[in-house]
C-alpha positions, 0 to 999 in steps of 0.5 A, a space after each residue: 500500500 506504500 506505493 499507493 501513496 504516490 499515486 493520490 493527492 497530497 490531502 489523500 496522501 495525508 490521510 492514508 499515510 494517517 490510516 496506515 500507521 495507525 493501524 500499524 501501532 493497532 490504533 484502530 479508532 484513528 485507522 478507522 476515521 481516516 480509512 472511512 474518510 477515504 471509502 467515502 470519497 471513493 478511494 480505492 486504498 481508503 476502500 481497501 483498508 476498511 475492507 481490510 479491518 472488516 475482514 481482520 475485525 480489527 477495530 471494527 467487528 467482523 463482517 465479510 460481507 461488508 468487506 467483500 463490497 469494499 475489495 469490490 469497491 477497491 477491486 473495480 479501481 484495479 486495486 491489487 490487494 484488494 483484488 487477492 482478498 477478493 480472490 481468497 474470499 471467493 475460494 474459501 467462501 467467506 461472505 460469498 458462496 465458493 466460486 472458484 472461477 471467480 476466485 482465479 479471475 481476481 487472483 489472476 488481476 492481483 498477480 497481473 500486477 505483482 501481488 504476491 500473495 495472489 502470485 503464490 494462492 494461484 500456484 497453489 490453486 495450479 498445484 492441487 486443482 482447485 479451481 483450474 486444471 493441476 498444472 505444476 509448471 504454472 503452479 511452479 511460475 507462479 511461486 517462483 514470482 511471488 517468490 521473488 517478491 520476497 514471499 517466503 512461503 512461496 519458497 516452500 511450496 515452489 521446492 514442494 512443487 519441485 518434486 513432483 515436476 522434471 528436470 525439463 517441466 522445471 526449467 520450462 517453469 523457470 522460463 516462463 517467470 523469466 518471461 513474465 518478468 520481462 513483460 512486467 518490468 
């Protein structure tokens, strides 16, 4: 979300950097008064923020339903992290029947853009079925991007992947996050 700070005005910046922080130190109150802020005027980060605390049920209770129509919200403006959430939410049913097809569509967003929970949540999608065709040379793209987004789960679970693929279905992995990094530069 840091990113987002340079891509909103100087008051929204003010306020989101406020929300931020605050919701760092758990002041959830403030985080809550200024992420609202921002929902109201249609801020995607303010949106997805919010989303998050609804989500979280930090500061706020639990309510996913509330959340899912803020990363909507957020989602609809190409908001990354809100897009993986609602991906997550869409797999494991949470304010929303399971839809796995929707799950990968805002999964696949999220990663388009180097989201990296979203980069490893499809590798593992890829690697057991869910949702789309077992396919462990995108499974073991999708973790060595996320992995090199510094996600270190995603480490694990691309040396997982490693067993079960050859030497050629790996290096054919290999080449094709060589591949996507380049176009996504």
């Amino acid at each position: 979300m840091i990113a987002a700070l340079l891509t909103i005005s100087p008051g929204a910046q003010a306020g989101l950097r406020e929300a931020m922080d605050a919701y760092k130190h758990r002041n959830y109150p403030v985080a809550l008064r200024e992420f609202s802020l921002l929902a109201d005027q249609g801020n995607a980060h303010g949106q997805y923020g919010l989303g998050m605390m609804y989500a979280t049920g930090k500061g706020v209770p639990k309510n996913f339903e509330q959340a899912l129509t803020l990363f909507r919200l957020a989602a609809d403006q190409g908001e990354a992290g809100a897009q993986n959430f609602l991906g997550v939410m869409y797999a494991k049913g949470q304010g929303v029947p399971k839809d796995y097809q929707q799950a990968v569509s805002w999964l696949l967003k999220a990663a388009e853009q180097g989201e990296a929970g979203a980069q490893n949540t499809l590798g593992l999608m890829y690697s057991s079925g869910t949702g789309v065709t077992v396919d462990m040379v995108q499974a073991h793209m999708w973790f060595s991007l996320s992995e090199s987004a510094g996600n270190e789960l995603a480490t694990k679970n691309r040396e997982i992947a490693e067993h079960k693929m050859s030497r050629q279905k790996i290096d054919e992995a290999q080449a094709l996050a060589n591949k996507w990094r380049a176009e996504h530069k």
